[in-house]
ROMAR-789649 format. One record per residue: x, y, z of N, C-alpha, C, O, CB in turn; residue in one letter. Coordinates in pm, whole numbers, plus 32768, in hexadecimal, padded with zeros to 4 digits. Glycine has a CB too. Example, Ala and Ser with C-alpha at 12.3 -4.5 7.8 and 13.67 -1.06 7.14 Angstrom:
85277DC7830C84CE7E3E830C85287EB6830C85907EB4834E846B7E418389A85057F1F82C485577F9682CA850A80038313853D8072832485807FC4823CS
***
This chain:
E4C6D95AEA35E486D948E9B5E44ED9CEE988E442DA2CE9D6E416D8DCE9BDXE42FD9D4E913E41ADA6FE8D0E3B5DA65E871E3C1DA01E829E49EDAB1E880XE36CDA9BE85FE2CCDAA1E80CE2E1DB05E7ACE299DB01E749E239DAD3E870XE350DB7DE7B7E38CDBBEE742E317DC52E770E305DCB6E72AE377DB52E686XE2D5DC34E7F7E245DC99E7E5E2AEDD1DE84BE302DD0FE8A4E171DC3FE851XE282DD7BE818E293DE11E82BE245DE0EE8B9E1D0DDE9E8C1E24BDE7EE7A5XE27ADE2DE908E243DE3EE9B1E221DEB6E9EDE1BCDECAEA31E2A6DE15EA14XE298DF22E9C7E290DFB6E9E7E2C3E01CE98CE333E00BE95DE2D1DFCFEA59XE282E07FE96FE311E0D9E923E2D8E169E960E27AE17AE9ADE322E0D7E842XE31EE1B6E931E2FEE229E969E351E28FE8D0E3A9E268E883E347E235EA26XE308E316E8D2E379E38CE857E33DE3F8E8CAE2E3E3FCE91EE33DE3B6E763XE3B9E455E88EE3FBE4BAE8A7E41FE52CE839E43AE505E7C7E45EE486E8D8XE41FE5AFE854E424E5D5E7FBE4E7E5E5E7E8E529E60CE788E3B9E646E7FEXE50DE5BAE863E57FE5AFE88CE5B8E52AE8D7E57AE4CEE90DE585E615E8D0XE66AE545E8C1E65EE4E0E950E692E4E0E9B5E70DE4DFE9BFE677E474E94CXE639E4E1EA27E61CE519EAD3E631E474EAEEE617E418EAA2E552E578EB10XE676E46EEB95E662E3FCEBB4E5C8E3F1EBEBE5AFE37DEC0CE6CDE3D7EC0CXE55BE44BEBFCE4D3E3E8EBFBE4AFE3CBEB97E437E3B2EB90E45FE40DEC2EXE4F5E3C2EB2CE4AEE370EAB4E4DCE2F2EAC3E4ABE2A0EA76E4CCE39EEA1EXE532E2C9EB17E52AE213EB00E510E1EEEB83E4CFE186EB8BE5C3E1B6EAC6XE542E246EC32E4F9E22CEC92E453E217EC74E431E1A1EC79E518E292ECE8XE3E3E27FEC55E37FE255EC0EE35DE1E5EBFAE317E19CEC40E382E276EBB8XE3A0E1CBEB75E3A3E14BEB09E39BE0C1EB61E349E065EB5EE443E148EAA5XE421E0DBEBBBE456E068EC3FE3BAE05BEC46E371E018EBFEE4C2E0A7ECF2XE39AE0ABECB1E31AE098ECEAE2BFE074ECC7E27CE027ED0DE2F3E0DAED0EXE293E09CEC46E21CE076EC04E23EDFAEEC0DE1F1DF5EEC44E215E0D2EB47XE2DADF83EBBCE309DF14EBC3E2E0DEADEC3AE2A3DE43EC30E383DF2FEBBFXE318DEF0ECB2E32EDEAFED1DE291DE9DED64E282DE47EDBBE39FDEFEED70XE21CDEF6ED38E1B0DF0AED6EE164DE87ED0BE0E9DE85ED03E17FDFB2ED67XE198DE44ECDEE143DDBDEC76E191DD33EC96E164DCDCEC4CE157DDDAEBA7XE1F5DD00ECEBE208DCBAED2FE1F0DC7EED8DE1F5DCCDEDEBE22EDCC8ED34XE1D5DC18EDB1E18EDBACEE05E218DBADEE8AE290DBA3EE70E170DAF3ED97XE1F1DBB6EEE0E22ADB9EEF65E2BDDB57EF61E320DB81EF9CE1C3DB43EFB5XE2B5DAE4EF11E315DA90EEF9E34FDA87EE82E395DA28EE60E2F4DA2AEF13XE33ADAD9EE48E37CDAE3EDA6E411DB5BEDD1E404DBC7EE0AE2DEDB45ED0EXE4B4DB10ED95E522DB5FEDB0E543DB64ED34E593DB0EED0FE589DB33EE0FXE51CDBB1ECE5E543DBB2EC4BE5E0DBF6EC58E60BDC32ECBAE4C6DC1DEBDFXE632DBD6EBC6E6A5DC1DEBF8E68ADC9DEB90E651DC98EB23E746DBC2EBEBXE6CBDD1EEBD9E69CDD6FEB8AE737DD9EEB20E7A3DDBEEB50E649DDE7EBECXE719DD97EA99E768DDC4EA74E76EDE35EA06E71CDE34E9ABE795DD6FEA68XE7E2DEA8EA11E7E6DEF3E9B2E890DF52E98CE8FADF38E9C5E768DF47E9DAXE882DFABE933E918DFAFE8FDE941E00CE997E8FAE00BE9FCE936E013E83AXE9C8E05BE988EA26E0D9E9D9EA11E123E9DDEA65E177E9FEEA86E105E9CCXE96CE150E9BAE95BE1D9E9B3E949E219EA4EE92DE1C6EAA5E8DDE1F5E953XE956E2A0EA75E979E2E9EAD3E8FBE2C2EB4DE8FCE2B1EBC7E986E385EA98XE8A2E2BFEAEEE7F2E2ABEB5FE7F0E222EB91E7B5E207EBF9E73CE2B8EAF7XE82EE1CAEB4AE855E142EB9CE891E136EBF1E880E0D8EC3EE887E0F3EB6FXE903E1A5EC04E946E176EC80E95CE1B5ECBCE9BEE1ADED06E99DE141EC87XE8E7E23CECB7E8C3E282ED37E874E23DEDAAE806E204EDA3E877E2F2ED13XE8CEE251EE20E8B2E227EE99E81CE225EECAE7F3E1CFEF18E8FEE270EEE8XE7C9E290EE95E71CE28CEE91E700E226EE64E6CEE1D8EEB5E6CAE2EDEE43XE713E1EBEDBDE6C4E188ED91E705E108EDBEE6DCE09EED8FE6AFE191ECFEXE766E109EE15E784E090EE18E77BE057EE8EE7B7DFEFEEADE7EBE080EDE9XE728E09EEEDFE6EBE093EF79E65FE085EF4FE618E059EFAAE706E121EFEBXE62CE099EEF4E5AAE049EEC3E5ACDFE1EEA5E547DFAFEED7E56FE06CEE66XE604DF67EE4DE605DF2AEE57E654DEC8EEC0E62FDE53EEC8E5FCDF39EE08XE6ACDEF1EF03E6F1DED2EF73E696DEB4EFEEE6C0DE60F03EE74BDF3DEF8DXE60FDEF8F00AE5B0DEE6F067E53ADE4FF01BE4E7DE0FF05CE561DF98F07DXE555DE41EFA2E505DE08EF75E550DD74EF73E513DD14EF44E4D6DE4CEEFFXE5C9DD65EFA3E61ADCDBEF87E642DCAAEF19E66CDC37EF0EE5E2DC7AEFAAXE638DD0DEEABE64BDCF4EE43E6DADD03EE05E728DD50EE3EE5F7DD2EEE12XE6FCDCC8EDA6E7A4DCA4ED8CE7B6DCF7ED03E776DCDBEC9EE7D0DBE0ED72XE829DD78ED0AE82EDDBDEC9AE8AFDD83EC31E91CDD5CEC5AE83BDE53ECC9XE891DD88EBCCE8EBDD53EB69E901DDCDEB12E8AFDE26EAF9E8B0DCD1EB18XE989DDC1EAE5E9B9DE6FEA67E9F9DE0DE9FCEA14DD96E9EFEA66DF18EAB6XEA00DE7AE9BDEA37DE44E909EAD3DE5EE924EB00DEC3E95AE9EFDEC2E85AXEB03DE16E905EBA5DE70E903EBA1DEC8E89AEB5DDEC5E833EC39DE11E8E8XEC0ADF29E8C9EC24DFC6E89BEC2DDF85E7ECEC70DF27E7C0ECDEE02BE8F2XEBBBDFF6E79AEC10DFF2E70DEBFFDF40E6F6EC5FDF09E6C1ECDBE037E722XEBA1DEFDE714EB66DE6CE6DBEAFADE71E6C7EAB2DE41E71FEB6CDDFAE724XEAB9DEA8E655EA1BDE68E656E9EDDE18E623E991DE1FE5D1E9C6DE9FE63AXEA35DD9FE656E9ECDD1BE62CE9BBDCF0E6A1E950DCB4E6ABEA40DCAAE5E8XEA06DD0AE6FFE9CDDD07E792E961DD02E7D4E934DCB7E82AE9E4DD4FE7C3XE918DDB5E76BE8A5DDD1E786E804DD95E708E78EDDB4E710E8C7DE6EE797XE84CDD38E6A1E80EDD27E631E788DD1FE62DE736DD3EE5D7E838DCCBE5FFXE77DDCE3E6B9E6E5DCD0E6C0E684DD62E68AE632DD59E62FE6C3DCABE76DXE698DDBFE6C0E664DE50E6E7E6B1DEA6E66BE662DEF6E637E69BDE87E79BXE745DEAAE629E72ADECBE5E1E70ADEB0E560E719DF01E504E751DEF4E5F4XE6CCDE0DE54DE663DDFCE4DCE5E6DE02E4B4E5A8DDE4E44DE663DDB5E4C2XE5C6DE42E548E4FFDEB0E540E521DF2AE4FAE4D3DF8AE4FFE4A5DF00E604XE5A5DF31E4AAE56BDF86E444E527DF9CE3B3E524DFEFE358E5A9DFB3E43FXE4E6DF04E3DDE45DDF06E39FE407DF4BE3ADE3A5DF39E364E424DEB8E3AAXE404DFBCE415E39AE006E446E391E06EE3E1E32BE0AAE3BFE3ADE03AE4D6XE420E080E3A9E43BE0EAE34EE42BE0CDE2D4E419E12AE286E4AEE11AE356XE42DE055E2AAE44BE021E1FFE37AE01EE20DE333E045E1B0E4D5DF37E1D6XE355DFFAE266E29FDF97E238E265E032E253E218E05AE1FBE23EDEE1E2D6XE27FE08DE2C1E254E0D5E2F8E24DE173E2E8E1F2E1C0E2C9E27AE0AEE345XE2C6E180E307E2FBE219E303E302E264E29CE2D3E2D6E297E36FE227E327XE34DE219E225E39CE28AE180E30FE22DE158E2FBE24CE0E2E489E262E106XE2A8E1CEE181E250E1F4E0F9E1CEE25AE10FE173E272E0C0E20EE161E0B8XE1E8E295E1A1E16FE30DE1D8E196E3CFE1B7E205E402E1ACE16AE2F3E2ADXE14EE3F3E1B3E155E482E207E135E4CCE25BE0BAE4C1E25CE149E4BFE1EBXE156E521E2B4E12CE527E331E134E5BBE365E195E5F4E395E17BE4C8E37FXE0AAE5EEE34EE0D7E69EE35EE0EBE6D3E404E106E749E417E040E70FE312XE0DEE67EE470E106E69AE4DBE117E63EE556E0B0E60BE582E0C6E6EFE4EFXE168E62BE580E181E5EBE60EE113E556E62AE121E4DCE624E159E677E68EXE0C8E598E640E02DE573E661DFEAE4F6E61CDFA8E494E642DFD2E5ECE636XE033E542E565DFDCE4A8E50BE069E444E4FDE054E3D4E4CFDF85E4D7E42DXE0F1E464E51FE15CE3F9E53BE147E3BAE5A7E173E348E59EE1DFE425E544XE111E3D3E619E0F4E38AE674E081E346E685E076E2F0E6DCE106E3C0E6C3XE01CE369E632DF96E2FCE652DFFDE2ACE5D4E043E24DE5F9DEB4E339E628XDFFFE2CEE55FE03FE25DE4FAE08FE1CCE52EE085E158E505E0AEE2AEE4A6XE0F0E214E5AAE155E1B1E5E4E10AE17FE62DE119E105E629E1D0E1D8E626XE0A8E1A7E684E065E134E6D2E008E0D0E67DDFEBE064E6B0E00CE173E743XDFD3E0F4E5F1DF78E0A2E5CADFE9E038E559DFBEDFD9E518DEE9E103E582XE067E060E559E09FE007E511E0EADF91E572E12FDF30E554E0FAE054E4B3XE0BCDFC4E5F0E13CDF63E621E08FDF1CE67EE09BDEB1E6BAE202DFC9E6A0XE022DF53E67EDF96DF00E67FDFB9DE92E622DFC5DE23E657DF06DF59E647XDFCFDE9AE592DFEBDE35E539E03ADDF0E516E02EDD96E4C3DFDFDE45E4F6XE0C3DE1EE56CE15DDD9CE571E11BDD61E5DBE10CDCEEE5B3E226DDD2E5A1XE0E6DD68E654E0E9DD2CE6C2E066DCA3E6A2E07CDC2FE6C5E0CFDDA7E743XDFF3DCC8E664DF75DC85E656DF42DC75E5D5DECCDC5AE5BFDF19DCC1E69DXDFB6DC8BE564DF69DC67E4DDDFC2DC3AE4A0DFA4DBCBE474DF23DCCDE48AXE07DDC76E46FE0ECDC5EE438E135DBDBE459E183DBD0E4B8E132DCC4E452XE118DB81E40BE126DB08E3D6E1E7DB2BE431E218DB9CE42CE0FCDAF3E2FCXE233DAB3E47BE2D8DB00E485E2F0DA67E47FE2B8DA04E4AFE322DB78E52CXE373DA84E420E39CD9D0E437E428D9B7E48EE47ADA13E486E3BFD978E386XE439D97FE4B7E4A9D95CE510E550D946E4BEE5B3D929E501E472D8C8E55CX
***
């Protein structure tokens, strides 16, 4: 079952695979003993490096991918780009610093204020 709530994220000014090992972690560090969520996400290269996938592999957890070139697959994830339409093009942001408190206090307000309908 899915609550639609944002669990972990992590930015980068790049992308390194500890930006989603990280992310994993932060993820995997808010799970209850007995919770095997399946984790899913698209083909990109940091997914199916052998690092991140011994993080969740120690965790018993079951990885799911998008097939190549389908993103309906992934629809769930890529229709948070609401983050960009509510969020992003209506701010400005003169450094690093005020995009990242912004993203944490907007996704403070998808998770515990933003009305989401099913």
């Amino acid at each position: 079952m899915s609550n639609r709530e944002i669990i972990a994220w992590q930015m980068a000014r790049r992308l390194v695979l500890q930006l989603v090992t990280e992310m994993l972690d932060k993820a995997l560090a808010r799970l209850k003993p007995s919770e095997k969520p399946l984790l899913h996400s698209d083909q990109g290269w940091h997914y199916q490096h052998a690092r991140y996938r011994k993080c969740w592999k120690r965790q018993g957890i079951v990885q799911s991918m998008s097939r190549k070139g389908n993103c309906l697959d992934n629809a769930a994830m890529e229709s948070f780009g609401i983050l960009k339409s509510e969020f992003f093009h209506l701010k400005r942001f003169d450094n690093i610093e005020q995009l990242e408190a912004g993203i944490e206090q907007y996704i403070h307000y998808y998770n515990h204020e933003r009305i989401k309908l099913s």
